[in-house]
Structure formats: structure tokens, C-alpha cells
N, CA, C and O atoms as a Maestro MAE file, in Angstrom:
{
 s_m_m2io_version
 :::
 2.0.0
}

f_m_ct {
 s_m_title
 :::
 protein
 m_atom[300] {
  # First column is atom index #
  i_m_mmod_type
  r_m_x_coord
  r_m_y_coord
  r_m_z_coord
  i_m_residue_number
  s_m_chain_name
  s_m_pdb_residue_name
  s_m_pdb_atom_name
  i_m_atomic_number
  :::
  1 25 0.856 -1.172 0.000 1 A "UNK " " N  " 7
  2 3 0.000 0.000 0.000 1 A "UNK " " CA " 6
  3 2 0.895 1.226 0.000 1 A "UNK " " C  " 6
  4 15 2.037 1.130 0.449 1 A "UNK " " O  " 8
  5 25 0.421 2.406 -0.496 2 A "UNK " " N  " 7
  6 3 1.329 3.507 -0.449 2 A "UNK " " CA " 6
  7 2 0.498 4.613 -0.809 2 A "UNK " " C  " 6
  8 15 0.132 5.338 -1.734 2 A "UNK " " O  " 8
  9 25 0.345 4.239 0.986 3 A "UNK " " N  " 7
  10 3 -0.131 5.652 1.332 3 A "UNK " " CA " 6
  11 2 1.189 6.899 1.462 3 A "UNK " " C  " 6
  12 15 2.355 6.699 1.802 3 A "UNK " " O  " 8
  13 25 0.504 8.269 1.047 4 A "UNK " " N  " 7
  14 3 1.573 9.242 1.649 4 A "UNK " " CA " 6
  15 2 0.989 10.575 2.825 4 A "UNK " " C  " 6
  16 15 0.243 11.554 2.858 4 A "UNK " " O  " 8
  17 25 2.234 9.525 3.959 5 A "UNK " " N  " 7
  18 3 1.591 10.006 5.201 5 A "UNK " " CA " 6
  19 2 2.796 10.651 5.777 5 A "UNK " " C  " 6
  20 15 3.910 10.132 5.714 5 A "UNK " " O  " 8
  21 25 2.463 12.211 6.543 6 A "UNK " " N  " 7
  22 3 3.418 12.841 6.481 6 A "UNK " " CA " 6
  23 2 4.615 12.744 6.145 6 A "UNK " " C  " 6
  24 15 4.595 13.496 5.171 6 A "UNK " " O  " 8
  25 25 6.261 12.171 6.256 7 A "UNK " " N  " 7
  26 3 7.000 12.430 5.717 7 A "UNK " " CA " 6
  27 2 7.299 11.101 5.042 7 A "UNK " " C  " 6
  28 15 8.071 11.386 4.127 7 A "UNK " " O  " 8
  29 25 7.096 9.930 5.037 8 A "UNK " " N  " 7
  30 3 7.068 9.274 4.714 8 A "UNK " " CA " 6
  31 2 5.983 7.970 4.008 8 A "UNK " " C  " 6
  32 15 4.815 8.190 4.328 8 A "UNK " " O  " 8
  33 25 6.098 7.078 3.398 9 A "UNK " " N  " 7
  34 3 4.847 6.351 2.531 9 A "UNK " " CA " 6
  35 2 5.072 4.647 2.414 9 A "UNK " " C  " 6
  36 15 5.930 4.174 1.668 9 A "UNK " " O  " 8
  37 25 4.490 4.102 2.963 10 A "UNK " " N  " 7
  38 3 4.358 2.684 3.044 10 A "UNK " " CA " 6
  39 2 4.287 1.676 1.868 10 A "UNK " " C  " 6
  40 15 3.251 1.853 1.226 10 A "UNK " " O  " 8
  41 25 4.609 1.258 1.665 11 A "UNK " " N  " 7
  42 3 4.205 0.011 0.193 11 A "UNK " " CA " 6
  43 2 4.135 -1.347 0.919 11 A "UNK " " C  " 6
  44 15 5.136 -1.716 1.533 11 A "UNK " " O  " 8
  45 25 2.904 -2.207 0.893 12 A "UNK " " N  " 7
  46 3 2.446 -3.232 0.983 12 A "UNK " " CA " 6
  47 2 1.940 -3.933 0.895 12 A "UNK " " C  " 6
  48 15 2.108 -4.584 -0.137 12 A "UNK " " O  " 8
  49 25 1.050 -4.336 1.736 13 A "UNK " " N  " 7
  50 3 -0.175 -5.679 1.240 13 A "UNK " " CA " 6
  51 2 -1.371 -5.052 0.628 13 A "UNK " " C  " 6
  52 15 -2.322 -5.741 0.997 13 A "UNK " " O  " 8
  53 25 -1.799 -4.077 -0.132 14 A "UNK " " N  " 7
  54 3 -2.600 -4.010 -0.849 14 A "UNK " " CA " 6
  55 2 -2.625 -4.607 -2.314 14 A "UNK " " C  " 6
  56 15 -1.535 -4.268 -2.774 14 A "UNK " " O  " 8
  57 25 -3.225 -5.236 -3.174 15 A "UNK " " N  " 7
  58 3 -3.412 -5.341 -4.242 15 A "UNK " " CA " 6
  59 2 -2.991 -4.218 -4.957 15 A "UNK " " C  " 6
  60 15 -3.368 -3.046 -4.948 15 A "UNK " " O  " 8
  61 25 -1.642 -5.160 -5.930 16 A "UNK " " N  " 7
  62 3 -0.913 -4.352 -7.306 16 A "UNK " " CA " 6
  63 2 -1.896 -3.466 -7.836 16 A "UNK " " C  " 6
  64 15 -1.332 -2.373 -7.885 16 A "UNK " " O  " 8
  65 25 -2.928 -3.360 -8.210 17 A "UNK " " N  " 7
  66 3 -3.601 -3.105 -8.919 17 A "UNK " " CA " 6
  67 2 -4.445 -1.903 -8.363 17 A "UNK " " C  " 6
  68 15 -4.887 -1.004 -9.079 17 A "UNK " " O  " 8
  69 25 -4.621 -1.991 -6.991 18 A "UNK " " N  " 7
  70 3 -5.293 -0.704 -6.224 18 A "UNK " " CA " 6
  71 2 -4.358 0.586 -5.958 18 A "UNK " " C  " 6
  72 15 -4.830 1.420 -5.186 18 A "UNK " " O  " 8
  73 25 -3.327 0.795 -6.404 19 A "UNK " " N  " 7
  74 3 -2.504 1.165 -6.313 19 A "UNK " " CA " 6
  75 2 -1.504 1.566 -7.461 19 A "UNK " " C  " 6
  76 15 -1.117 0.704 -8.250 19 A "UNK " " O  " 8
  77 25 -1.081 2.884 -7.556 20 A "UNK " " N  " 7
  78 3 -0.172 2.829 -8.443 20 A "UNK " " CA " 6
  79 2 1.577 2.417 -7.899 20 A "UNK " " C  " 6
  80 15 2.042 2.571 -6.769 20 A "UNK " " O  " 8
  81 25 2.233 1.898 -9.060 21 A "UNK " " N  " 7
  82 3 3.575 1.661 -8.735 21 A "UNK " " CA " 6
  83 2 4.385 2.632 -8.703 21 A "UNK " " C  " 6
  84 15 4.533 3.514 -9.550 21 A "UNK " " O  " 8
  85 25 5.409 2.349 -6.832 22 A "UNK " " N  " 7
  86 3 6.280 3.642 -6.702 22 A "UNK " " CA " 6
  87 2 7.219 3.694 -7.504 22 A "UNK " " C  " 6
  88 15 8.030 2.777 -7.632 22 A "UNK " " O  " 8
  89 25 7.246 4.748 -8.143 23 A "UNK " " N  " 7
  90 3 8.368 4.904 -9.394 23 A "UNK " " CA " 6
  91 2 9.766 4.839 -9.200 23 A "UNK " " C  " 6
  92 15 10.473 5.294 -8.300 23 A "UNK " " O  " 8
  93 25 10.073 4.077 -10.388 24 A "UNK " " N  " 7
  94 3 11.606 3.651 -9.934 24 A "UNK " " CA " 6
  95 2 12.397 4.440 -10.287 24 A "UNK " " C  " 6
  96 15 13.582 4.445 -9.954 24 A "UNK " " O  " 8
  97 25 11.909 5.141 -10.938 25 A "UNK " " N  " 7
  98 3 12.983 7.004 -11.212 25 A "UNK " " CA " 6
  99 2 13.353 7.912 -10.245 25 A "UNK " " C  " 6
  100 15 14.436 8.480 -10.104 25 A "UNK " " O  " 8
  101 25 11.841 8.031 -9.268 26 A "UNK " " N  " 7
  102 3 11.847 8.606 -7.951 26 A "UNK " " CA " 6
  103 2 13.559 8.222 -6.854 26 A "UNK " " C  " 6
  104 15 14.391 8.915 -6.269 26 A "UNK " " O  " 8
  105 25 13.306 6.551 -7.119 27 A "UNK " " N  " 7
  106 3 14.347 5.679 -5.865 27 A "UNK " " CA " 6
  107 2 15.918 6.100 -7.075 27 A "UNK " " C  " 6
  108 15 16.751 6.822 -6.529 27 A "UNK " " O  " 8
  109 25 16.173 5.770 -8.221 28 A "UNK " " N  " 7
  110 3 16.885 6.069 -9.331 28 A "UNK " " CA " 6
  111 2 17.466 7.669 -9.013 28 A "UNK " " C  " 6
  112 15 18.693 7.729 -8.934 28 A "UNK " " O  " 8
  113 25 16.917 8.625 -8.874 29 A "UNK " " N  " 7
  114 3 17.138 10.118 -8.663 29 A "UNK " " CA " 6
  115 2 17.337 10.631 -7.145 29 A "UNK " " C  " 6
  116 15 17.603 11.742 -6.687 29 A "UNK " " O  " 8
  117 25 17.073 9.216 -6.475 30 A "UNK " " N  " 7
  118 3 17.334 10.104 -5.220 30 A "UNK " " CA " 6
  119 2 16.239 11.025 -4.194 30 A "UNK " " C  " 6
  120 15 16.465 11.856 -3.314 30 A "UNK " " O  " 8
  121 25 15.087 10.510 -4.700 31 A "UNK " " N  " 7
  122 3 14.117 11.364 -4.638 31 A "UNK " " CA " 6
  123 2 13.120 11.252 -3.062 31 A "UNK " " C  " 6
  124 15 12.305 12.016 -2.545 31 A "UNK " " O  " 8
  125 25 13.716 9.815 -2.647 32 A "UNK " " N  " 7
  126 3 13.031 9.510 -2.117 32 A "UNK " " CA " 6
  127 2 13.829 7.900 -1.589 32 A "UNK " " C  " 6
  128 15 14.352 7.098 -2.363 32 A "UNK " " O  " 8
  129 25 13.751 7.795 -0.481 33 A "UNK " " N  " 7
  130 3 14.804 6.814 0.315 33 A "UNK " " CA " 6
  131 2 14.255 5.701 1.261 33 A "UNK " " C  " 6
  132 15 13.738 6.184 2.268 33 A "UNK " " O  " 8
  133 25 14.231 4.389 1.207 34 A "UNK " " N  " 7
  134 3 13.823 3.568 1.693 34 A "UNK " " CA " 6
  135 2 14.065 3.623 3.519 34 A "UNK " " C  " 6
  136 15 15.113 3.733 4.155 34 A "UNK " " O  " 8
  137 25 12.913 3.521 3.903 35 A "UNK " " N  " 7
  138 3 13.175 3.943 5.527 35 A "UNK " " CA " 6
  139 2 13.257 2.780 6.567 35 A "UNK " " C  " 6
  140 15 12.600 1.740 6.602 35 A "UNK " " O  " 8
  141 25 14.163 3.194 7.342 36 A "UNK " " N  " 7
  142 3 14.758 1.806 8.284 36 A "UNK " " CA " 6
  143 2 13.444 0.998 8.865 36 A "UNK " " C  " 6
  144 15 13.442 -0.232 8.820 36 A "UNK " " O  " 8
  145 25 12.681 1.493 9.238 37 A "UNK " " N  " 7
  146 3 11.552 0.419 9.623 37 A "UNK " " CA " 6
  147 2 10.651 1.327 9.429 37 A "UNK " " C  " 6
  148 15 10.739 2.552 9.347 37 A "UNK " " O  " 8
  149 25 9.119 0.078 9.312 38 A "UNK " " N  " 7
  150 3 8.049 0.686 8.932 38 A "UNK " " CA " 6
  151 2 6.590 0.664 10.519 38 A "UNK " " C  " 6
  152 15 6.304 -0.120 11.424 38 A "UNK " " O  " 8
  153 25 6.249 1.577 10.191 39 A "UNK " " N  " 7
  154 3 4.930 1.430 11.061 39 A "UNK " " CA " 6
  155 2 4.015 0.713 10.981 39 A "UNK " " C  " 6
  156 15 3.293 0.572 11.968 39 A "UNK " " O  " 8
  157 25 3.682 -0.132 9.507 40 A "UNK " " N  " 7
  158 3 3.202 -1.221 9.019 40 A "UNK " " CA " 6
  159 2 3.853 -2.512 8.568 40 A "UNK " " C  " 6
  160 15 4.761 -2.808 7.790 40 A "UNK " " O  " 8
  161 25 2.900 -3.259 9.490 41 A "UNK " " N  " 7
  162 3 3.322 -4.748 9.533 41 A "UNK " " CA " 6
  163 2 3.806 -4.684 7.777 41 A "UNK " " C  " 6
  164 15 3.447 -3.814 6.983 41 A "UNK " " O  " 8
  165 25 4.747 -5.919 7.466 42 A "UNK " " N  " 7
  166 3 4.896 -6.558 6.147 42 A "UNK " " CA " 6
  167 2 5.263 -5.502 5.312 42 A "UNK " " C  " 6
  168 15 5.337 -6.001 4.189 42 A "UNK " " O  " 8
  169 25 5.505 -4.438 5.255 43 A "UNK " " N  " 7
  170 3 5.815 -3.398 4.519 43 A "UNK " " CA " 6
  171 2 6.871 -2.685 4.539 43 A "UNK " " C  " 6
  172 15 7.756 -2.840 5.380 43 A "UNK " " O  " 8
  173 25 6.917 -1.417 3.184 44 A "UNK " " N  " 7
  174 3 8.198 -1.207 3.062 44 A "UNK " " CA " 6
  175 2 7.810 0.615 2.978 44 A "UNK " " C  " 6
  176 15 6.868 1.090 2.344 44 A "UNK " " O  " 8
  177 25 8.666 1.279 3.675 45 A "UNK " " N  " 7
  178 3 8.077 2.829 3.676 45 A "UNK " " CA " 6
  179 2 9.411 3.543 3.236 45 A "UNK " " C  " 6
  180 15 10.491 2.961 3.333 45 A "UNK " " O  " 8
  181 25 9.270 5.130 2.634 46 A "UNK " " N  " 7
  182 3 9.882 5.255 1.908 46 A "UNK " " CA " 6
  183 2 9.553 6.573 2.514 46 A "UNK " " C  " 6
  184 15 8.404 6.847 2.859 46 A "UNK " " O  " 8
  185 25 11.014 7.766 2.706 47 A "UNK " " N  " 7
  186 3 11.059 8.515 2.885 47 A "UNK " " CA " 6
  187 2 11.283 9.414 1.931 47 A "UNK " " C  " 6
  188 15 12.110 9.217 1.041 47 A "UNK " " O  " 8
  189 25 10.412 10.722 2.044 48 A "UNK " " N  " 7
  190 3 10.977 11.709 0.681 48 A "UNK " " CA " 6
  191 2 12.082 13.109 1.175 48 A "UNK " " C  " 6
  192 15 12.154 13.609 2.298 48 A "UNK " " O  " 8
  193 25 12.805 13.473 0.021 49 A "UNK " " N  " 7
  194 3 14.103 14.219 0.183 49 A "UNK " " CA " 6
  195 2 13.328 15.179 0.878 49 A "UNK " " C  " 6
  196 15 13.549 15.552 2.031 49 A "UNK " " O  " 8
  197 25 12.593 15.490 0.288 50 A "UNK " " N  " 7
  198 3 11.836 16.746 1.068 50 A "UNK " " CA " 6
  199 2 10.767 16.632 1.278 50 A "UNK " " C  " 6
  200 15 10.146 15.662 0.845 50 A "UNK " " O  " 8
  201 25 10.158 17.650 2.062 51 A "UNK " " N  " 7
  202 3 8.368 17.780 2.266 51 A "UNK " " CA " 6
  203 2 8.086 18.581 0.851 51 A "UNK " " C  " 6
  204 15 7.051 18.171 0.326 51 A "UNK " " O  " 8
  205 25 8.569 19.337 0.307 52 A "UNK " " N  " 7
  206 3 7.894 19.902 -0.820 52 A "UNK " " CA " 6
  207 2 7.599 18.625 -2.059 52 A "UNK " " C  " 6
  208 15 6.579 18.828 -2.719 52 A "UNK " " O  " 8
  209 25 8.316 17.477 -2.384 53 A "UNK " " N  " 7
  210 3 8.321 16.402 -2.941 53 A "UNK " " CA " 6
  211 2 6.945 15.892 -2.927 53 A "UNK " " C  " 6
  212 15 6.132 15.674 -3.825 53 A "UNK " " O  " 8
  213 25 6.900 15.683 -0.836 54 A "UNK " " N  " 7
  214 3 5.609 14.429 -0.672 54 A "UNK " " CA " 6
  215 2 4.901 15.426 -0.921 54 A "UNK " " C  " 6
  216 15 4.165 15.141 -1.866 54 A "UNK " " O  " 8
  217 25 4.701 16.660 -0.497 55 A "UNK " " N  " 7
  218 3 3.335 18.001 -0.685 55 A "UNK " " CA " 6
  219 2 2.771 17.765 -2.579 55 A "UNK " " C  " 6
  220 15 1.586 17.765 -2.914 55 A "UNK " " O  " 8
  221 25 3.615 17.636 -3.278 56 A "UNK " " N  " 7
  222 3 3.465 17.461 -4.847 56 A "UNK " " CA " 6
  223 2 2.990 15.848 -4.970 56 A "UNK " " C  " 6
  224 15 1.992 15.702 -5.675 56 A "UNK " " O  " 8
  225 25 3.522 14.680 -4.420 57 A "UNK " " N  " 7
  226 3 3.088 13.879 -4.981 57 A "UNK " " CA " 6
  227 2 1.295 13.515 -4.319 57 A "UNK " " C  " 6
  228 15 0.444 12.894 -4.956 57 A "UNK " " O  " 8
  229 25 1.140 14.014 -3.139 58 A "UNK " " N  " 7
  230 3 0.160 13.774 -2.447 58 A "UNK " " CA " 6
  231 2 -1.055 14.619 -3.294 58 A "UNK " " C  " 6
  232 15 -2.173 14.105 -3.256 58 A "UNK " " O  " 8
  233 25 -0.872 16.060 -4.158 59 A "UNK " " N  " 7
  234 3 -1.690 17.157 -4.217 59 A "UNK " " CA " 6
  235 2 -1.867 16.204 -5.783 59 A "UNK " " C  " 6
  236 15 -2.923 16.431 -6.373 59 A "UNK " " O  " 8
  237 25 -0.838 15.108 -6.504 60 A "UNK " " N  " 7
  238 3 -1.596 14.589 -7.869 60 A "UNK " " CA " 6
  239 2 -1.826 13.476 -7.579 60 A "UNK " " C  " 6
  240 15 -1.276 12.619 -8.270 60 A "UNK " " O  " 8
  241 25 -2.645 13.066 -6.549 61 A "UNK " " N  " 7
  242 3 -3.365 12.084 -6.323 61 A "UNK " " CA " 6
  243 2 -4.734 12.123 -6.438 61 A "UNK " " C  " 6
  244 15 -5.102 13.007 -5.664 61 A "UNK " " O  " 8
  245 25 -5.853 11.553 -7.086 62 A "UNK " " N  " 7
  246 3 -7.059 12.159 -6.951 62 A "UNK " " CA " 6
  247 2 -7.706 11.590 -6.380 62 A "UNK " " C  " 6
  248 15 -7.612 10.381 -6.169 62 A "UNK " " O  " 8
  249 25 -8.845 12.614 -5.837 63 A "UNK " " N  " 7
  250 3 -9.422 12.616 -4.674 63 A "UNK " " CA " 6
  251 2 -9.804 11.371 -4.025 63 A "UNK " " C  " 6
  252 15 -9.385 10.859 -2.987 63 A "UNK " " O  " 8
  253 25 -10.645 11.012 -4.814 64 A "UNK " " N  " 7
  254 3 -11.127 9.348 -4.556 64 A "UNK " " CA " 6
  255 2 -10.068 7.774 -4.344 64 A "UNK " " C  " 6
  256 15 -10.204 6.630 -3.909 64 A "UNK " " O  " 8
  257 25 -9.190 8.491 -4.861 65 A "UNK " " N  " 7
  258 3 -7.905 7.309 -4.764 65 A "UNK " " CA " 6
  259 2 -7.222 7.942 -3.203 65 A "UNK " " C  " 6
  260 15 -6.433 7.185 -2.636 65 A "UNK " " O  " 8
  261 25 -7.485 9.124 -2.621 66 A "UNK " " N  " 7
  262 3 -6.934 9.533 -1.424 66 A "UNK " " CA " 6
  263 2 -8.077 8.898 -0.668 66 A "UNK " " C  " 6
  264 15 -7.697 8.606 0.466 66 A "UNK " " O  " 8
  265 25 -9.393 8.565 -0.892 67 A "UNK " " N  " 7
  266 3 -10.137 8.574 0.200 67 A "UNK " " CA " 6
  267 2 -9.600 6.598 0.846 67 A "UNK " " C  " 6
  268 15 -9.633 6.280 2.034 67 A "UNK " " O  " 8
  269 25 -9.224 5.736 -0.169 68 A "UNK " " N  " 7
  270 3 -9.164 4.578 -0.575 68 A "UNK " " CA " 6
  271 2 -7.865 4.852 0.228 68 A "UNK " " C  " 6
  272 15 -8.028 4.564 1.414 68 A "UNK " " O  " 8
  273 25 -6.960 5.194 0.020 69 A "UNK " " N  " 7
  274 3 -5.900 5.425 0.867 69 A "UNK " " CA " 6
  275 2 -5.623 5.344 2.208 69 A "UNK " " C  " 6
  276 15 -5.083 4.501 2.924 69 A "UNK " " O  " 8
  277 25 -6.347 6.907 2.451 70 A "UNK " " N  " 7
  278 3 -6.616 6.690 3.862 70 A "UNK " " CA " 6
  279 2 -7.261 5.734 4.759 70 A "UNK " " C  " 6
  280 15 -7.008 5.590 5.956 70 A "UNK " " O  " 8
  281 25 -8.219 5.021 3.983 71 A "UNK " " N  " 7
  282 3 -8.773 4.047 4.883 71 A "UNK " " CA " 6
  283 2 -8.020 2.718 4.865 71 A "UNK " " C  " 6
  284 15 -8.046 1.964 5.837 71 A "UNK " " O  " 8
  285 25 -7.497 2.503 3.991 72 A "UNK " " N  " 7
  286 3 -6.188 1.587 3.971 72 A "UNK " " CA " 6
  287 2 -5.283 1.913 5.709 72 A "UNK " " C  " 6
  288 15 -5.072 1.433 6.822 72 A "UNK " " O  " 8
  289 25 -5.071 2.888 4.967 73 A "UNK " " N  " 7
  290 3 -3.911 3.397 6.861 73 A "UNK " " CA " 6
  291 2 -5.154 3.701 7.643 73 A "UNK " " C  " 6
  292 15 -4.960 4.680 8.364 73 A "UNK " " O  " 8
  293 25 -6.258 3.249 7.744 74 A "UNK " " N  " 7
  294 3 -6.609 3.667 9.058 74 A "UNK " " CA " 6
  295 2 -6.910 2.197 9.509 74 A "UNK " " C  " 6
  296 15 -6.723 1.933 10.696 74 A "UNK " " O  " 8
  297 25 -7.352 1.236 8.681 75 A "UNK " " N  " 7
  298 3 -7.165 -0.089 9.007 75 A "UNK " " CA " 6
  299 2 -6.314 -0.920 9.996 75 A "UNK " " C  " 6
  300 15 -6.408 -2.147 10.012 75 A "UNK " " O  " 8
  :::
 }
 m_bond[299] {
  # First column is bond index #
  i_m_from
  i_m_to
  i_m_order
  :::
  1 1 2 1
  2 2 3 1
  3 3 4 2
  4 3 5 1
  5 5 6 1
  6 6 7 1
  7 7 8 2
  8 7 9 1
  9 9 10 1
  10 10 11 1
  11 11 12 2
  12 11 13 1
  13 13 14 1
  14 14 15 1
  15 15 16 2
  16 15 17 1
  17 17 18 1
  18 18 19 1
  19 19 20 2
  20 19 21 1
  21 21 22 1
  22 22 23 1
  23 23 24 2
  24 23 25 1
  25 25 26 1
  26 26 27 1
  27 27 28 2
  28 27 29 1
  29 29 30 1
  30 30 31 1
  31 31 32 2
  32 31 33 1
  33 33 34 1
  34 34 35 1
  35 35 36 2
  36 35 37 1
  37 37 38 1
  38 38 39 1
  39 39 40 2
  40 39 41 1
  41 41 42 1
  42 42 43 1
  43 43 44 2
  44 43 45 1
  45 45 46 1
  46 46 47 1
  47 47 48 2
  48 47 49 1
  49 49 50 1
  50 50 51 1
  51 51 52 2
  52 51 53 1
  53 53 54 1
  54 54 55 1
  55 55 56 2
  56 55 57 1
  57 57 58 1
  58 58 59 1
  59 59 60 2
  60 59 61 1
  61 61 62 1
  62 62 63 1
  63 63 64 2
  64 63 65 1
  65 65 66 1
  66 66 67 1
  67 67 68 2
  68 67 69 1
  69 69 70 1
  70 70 71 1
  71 71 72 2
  72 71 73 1
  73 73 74 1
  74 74 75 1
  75 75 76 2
  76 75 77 1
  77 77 78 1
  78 78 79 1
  79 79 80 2
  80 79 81 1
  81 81 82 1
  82 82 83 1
  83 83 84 2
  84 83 85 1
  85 85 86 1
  86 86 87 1
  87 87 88 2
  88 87 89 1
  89 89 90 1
  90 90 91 1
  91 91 92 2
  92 91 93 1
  93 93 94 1
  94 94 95 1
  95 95 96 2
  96 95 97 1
  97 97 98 1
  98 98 99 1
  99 99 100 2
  100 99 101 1
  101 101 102 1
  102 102 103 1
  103 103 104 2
  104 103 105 1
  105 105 106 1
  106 106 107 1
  107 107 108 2
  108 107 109 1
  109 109 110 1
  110 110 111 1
  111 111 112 2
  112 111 113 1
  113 113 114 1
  114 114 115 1
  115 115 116 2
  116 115 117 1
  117 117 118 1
  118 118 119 1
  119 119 120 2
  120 119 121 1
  121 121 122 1
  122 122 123 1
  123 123 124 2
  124 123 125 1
  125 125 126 1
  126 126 127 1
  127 127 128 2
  128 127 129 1
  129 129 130 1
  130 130 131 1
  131 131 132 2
  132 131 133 1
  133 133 134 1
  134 134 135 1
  135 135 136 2
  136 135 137 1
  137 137 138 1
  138 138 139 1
  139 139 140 2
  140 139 141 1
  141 141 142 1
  142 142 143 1
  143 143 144 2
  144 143 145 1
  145 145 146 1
  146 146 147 1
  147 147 148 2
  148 147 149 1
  149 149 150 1
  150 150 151 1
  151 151 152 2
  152 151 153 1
  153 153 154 1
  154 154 155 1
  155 155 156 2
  156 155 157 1
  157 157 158 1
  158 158 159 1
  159 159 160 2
  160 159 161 1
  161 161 162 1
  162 162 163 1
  163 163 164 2
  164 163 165 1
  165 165 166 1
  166 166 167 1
  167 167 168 2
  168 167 169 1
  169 169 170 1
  170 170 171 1
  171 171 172 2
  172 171 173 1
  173 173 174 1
  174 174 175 1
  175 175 176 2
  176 175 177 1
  177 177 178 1
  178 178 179 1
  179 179 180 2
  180 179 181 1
  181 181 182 1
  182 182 183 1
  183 183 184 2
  184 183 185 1
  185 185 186 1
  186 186 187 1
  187 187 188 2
  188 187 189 1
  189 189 190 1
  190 190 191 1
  191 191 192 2
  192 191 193 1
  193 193 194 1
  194 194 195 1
  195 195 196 2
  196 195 197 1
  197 197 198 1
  198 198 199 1
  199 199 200 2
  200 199 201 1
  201 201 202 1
  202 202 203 1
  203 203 204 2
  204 203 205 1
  205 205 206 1
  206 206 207 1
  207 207 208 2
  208 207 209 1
  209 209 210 1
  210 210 211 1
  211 211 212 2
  212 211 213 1
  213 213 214 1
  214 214 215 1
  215 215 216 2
  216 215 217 1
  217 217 218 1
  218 218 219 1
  219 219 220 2
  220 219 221 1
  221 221 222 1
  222 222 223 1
  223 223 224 2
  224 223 225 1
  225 225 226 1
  226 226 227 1
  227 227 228 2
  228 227 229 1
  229 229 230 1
  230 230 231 1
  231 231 232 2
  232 231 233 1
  233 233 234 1
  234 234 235 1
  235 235 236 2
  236 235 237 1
  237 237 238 1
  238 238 239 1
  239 239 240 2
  240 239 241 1
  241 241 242 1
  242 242 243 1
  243 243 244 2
  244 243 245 1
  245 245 246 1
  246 246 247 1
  247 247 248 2
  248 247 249 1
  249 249 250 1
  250 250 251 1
  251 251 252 2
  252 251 253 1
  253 253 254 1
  254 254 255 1
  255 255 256 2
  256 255 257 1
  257 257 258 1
  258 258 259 1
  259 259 260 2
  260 259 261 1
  261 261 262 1
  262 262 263 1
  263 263 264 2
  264 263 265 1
  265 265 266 1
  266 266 267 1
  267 267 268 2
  268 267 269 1
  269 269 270 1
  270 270 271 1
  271 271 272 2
  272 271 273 1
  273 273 274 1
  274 274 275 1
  275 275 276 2
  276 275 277 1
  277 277 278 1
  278 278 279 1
  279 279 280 2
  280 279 281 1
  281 281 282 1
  282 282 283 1
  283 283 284 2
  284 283 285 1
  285 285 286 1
  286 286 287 1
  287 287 288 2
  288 287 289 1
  289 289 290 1
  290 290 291 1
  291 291 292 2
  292 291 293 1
  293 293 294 1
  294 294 295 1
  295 295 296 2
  296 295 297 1
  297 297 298 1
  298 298 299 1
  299 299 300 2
  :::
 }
}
């Protein structure tokens, strides 16, 4: 799952398909850094270089795919 929750974003047990894939250009550029442990079981969270980064990737998410999100992490 990959949600993006304040500075950092989880990837896990959600279905490939509910979800878009974290880009490998992002991890490739530096953009964004795999984080020592996660707050979610089985998963892998990913820190971004900056807050202006996650502020951009969070604001082209649309709406309805944020609501699906969040209830993912509130699970």
C-alpha cells in the first residue's frame, strides 16, 4: 500500500492493482529513500528528500484514490 503520510509512505499488502507503482525514477534520482523500519506490519516505507516532494506527490493524487488510501492506513 502507499499511502503518503506525512513524511514518509508505506508500500504493501494491498493489491498491485489498487494502487499505483512507486516509481523507480523517484528511488533512481534520489528522490526519495527507503526507511529503516516501517509502522506497518509486512511493509516497506519510503522517505521523501523533502516535504515539498511528498506536498506534490500527495496534491496529484485524486481525490477518490486519497479517500481509498486513507482508509487503507486507518485499518
Amino acid at each position: 500500500m502507499t499511502e503518503l503520510l506525512g513524511e514518509e509512505a508505506p508500500e504493501g499488502d494491498a493489491p498491485a492493482s489498487a494502487y499505483p507503482p512507486l516509481p523507480e525514477v523517484a528511488r533512481e534520482r534520489q528522490l526519495i529513500f527507503p526507511a529503516k523500519s516501517s509502522s506497518f506490519e509486512a511493509s516497506q516505507e519510503y522517505s521523501f528528500k523533502r516535504a515539498l516532494l511528498r506536498d506534490i506527490a500527495y496534491e496529484t493524487v485524486v481525490k477518490t484514490m486519497r479517500r481509498a488510501y486513507h482508509a487503507g492506513a486507518a485499518r
